[in-house]
TIVO-2410 file (N, C-alpha, C; in nm, 3 decimals):
# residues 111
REC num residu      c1      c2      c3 atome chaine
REC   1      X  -1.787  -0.623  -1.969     N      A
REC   1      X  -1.775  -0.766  -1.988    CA      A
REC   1      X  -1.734  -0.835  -1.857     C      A
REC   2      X  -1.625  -0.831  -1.763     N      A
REC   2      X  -1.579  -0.844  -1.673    CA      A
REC   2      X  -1.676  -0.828  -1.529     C      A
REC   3      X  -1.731  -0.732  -1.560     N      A
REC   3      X  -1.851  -0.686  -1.462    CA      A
REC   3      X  -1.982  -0.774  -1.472     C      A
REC   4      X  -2.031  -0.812  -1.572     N      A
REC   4      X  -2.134  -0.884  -1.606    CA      A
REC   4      X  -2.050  -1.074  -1.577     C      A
REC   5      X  -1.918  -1.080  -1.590     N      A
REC   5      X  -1.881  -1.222  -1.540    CA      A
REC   5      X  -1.900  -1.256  -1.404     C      A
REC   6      X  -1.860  -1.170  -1.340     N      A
REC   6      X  -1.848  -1.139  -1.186    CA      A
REC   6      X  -1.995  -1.099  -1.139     C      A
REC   7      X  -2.053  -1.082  -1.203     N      A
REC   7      X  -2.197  -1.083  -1.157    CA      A
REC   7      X  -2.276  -1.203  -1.165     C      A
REC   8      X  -2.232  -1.256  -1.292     N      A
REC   8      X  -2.319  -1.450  -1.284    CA      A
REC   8      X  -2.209  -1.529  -1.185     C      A
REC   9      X  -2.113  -1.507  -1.163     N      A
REC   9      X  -2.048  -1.593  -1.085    CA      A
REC   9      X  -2.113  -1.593  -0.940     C      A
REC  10      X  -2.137  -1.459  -0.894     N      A
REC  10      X  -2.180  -1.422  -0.794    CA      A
REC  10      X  -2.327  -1.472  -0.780     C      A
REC  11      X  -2.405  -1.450  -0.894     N      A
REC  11      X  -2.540  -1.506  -0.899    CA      A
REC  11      X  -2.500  -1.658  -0.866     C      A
REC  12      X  -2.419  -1.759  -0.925     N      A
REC  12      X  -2.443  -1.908  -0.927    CA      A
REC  12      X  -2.355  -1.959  -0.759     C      A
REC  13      X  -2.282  -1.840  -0.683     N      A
REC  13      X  -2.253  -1.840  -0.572    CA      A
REC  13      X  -2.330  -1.887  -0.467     C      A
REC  14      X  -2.387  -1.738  -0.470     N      A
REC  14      X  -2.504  -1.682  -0.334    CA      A
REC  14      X  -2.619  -1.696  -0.341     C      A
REC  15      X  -2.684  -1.695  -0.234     N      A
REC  15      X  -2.842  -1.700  -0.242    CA      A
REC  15      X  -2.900  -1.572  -0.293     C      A
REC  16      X  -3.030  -1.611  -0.357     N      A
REC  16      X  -3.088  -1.502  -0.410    CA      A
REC  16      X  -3.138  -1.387  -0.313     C      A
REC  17      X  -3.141  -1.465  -0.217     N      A
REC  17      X  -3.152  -1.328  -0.076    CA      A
REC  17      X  -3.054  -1.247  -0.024     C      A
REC  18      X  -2.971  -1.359  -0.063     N      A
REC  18      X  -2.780  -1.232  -0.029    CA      A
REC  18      X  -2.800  -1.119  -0.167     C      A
REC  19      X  -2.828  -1.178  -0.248     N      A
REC  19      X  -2.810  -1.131  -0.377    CA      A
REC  19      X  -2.873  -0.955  -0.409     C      A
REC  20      X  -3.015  -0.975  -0.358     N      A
REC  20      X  -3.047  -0.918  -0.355    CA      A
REC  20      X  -3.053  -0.764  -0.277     C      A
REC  21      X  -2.993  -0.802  -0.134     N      A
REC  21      X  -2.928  -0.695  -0.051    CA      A
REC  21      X  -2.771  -0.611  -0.117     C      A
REC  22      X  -2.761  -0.627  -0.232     N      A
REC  22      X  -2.621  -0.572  -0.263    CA      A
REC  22      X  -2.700  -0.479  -0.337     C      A
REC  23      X  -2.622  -0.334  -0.311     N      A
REC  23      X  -2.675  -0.221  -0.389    CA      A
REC  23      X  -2.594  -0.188  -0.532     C      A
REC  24      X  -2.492  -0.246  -0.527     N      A
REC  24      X  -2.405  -0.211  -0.621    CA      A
REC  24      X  -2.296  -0.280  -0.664     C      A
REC  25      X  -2.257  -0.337  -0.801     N      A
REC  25      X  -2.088  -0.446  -0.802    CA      A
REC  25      X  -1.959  -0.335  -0.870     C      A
REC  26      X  -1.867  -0.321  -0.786     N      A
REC  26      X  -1.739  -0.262  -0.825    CA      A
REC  26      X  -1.620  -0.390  -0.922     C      A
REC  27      X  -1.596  -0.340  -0.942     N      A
REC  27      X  -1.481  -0.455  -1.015    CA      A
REC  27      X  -1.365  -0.355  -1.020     C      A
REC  28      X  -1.245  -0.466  -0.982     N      A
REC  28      X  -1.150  -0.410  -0.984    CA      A
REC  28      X  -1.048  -0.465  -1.061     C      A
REC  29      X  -1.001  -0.411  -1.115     N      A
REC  29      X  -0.881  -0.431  -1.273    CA      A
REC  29      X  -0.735  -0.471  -1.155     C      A
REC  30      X  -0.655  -0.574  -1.164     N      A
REC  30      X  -0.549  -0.619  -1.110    CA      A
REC  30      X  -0.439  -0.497  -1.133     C      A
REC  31      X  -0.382  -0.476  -1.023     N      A
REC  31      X  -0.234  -0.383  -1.103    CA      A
REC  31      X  -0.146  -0.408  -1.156     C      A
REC  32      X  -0.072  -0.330  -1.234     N      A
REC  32      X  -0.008  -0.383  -1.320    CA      A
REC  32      X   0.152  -0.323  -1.263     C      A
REC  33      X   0.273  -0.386  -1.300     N      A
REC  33      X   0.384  -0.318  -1.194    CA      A
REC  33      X   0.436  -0.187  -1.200     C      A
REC  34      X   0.372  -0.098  -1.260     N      A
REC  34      X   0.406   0.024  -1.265    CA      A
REC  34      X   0.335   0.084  -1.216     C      A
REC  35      X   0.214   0.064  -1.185     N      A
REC  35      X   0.090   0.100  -1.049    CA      A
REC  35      X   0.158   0.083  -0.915     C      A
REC  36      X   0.196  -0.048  -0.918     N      A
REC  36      X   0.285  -0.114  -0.789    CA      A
REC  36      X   0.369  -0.040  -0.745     C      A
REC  37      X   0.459  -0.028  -0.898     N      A
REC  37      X   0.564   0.088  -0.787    CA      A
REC  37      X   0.530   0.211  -0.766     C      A
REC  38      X   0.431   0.282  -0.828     N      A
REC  38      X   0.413   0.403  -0.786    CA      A
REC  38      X   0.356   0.428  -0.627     C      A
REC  39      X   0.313   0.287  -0.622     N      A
REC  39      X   0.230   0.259  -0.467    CA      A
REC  39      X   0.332   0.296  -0.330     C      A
REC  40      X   0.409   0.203  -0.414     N      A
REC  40      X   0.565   0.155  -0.330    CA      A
REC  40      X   0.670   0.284  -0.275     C      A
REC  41      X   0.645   0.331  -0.389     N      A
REC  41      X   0.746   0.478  -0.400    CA      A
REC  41      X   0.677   0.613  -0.260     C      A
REC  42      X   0.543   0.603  -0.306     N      A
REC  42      X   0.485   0.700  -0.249    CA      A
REC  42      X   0.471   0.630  -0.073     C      A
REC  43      X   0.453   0.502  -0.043     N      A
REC  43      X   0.496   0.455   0.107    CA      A
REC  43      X   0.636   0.465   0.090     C      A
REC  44      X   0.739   0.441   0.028     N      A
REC  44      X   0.826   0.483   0.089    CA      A
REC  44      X   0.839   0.604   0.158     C      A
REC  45      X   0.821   0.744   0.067     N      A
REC  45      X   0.814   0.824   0.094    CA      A
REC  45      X   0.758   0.868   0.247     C      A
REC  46      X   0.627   0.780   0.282     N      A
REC  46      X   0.581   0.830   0.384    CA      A
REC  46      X   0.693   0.773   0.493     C      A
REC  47      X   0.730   0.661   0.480     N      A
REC  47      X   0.811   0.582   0.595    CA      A
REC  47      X   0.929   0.666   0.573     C      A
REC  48      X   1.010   0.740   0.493     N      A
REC  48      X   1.115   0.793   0.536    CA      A
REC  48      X   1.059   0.942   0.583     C      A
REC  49      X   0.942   1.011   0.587     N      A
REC  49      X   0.867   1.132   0.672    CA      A
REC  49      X   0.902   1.080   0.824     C      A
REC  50      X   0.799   0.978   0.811     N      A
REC  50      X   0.811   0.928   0.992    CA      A
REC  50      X   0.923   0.911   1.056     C      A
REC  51      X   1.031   0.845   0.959     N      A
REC  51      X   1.170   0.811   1.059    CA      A
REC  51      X   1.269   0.960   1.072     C      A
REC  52      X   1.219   1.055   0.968     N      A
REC  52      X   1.277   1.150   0.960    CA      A
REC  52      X   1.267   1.244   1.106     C      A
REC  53      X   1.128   1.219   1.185     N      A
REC  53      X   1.094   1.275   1.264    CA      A
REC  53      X   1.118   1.228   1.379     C      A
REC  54      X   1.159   1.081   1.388     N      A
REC  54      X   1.260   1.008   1.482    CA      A
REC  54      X   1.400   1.077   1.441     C      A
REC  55      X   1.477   1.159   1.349     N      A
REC  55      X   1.609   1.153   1.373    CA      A
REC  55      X   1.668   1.083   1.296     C      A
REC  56      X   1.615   1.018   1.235     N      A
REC  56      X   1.671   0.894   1.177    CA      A
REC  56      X   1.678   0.900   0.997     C      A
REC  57      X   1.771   0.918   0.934     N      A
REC  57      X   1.803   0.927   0.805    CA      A
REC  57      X   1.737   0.818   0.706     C      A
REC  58      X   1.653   0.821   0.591     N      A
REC  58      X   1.686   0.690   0.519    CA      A
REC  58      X   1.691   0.717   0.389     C      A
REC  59      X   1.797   0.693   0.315     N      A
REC  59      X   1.747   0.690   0.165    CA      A
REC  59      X   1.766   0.557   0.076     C      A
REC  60      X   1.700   0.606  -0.008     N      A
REC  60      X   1.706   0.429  -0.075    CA      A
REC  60      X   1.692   0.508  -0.233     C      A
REC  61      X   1.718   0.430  -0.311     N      A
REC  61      X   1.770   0.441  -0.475    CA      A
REC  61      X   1.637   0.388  -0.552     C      A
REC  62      X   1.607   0.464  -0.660     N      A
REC  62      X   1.497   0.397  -0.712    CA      A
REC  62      X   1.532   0.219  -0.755     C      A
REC  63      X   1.613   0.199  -0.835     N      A
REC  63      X   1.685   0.052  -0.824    CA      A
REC  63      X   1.603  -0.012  -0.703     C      A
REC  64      X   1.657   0.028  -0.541     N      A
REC  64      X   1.588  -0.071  -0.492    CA      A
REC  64      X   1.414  -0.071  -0.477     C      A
REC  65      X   1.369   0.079  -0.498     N      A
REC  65      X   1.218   0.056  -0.480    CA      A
REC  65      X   1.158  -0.015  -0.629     C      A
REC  66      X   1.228  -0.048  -0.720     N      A
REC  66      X   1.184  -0.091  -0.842    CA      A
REC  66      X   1.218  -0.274  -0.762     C      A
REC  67      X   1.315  -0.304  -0.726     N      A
REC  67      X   1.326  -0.443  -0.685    CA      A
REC  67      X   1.210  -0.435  -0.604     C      A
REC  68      X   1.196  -0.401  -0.482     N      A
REC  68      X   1.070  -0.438  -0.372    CA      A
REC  68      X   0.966  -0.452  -0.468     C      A
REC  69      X   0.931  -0.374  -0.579     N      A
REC  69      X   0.796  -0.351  -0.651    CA      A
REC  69      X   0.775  -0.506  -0.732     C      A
REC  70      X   0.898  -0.588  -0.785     N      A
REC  70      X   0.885  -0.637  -0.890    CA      A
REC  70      X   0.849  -0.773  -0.768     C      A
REC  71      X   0.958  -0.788  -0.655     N      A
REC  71      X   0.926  -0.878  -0.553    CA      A
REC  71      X   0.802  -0.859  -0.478     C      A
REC  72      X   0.706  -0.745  -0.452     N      A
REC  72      X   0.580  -0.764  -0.420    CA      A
REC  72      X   0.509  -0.839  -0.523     C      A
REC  73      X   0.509  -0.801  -0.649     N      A
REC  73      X   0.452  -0.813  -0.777    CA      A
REC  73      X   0.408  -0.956  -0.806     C      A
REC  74      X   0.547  -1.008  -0.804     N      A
REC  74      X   0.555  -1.184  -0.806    CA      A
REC  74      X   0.474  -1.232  -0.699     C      A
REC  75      X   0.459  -1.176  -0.568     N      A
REC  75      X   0.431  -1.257  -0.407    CA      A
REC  75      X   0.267  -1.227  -0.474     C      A
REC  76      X   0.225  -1.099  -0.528     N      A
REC  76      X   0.075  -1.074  -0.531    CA      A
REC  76      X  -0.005  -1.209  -0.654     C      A
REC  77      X   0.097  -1.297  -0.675     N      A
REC  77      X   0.006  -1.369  -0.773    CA      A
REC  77      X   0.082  -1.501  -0.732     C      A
REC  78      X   0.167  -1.521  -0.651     N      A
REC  78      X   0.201  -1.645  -0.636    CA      A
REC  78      X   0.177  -1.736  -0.512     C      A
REC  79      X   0.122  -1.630  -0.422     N      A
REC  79      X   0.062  -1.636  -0.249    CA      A
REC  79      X  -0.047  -1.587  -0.238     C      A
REC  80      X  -0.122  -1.689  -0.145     N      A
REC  80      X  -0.260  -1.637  -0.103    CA      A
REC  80      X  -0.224  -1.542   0.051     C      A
REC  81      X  -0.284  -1.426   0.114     N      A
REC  81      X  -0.278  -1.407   0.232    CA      A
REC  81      X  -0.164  -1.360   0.259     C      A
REC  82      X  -0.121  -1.286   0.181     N      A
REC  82      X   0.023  -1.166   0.188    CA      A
REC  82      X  -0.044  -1.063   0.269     C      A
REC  83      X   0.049  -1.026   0.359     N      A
REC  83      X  -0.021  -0.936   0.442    CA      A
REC  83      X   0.044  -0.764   0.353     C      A
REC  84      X  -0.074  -0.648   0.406     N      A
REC  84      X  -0.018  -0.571   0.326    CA      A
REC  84      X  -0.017  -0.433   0.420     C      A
REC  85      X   0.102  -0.303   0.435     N      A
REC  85      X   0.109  -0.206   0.460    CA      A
REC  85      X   0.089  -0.109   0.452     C      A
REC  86      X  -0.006  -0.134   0.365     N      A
REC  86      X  -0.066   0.011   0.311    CA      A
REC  86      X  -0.174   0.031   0.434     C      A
REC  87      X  -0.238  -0.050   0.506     N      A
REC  87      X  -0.313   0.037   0.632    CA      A
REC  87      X  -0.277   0.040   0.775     C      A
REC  88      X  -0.170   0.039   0.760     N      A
REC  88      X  -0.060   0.022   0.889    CA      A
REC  88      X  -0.060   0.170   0.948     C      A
REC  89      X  -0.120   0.224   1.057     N      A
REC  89      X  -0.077   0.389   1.108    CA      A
REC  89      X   0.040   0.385   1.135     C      A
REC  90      X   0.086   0.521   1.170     N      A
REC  90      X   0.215   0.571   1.167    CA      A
REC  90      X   0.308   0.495   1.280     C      A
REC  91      X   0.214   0.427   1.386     N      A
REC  91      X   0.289   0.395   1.522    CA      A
REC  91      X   0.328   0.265   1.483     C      A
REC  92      X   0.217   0.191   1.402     N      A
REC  92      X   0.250   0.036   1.368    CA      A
REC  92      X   0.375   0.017   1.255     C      A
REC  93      X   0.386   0.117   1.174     N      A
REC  93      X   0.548   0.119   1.083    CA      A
REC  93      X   0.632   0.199   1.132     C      A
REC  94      X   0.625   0.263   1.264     N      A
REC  94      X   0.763   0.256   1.329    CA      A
REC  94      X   0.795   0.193   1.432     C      A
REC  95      X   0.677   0.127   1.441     N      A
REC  95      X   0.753  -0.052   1.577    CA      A
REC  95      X   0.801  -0.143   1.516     C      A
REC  96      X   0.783  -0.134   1.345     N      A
REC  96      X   0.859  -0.232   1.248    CA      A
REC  96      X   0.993  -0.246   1.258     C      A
REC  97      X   1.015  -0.144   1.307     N      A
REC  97      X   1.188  -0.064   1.276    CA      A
REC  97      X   1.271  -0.064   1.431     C      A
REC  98      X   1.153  -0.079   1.517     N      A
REC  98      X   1.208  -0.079   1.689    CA      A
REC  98      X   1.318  -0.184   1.717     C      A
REC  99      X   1.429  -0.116   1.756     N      A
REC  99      X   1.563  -0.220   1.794    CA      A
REC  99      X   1.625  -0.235   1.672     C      A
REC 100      X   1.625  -0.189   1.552     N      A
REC 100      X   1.680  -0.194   1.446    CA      A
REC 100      X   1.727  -0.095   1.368     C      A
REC 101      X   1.667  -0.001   1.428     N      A
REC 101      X   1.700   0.219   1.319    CA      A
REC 101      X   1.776   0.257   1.476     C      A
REC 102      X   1.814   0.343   1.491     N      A
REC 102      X   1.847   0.419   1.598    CA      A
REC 102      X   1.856   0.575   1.532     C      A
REC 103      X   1.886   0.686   1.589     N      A
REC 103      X   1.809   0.795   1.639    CA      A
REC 103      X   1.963   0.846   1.610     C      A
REC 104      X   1.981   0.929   1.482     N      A
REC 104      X   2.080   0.991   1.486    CA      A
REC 104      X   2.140   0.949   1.407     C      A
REC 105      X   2.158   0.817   1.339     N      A
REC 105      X   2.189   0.676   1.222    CA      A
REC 105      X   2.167   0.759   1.082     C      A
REC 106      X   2.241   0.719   0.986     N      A
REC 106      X   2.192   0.698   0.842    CA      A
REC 106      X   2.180   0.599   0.805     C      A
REC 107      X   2.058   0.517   0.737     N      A
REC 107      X   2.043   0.407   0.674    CA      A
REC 107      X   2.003   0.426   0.497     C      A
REC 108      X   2.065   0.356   0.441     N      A
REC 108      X   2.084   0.381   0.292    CA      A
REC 108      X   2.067   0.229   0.240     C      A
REC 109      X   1.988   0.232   0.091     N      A
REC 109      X   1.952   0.113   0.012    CA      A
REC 109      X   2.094   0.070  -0.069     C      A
REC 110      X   2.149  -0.037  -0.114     N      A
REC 110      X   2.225  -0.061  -0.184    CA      A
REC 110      X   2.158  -0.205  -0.262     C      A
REC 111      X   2.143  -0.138  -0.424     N      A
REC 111      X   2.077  -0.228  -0.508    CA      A
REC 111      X   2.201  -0.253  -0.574     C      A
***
């Protein structure tokens, strides 16, 4: 049903010549916040790998990865043009942290 909406929308869009160069329509189902946090959980995970390998301690409490999840959650339907981290390489989420973690530190979440 959803697939066939998104396909006349697309038809009353584009030209029938764009139209026609598409091999295939995906549709994608919105997430729901328990998708979110599983998203959330598993980058955390990677970002405390990387800092781990700087030296650098982090733990955080599910409490707060359930807050970040519920505060992405809200931003994903209330803002256009949220920028997002999930394709950030390893060098670009640890210049996030440059002048702010240090090397030998424990940093810990308090929800």
């Amino acid at each position: 049903m959803m697939k066939q909406q998104a396909l006349e929308l697309a038809r009353q869009t584009f030209k029938p010549e764009f139209m026609k160069r598409i091999d295939e329509y995906i549709v994608f189902q919105p997430l729901d916040l328990t998708e979110l946090t599983k998203i959330l959980e598993f980058q955390m995970r990677r970002v405390k790998n990387l800092l781990e390998q700087k030296k650098i301690k982090l733990e955080y409490t599910k409490e707060a990865v359930d807050l970040l999840a519920q505060l992405g959650f809200a931003k994903q339907w209330g803002k256009a043009g949220e920028e997002s981290d999930s394709g950030d390489s390893e060098g670009d989420i640890l210049k996030k942290f440059e002048g702010r973690v240090h090397r030998g530190r424990h940093y810990s979440s308090r929800c």
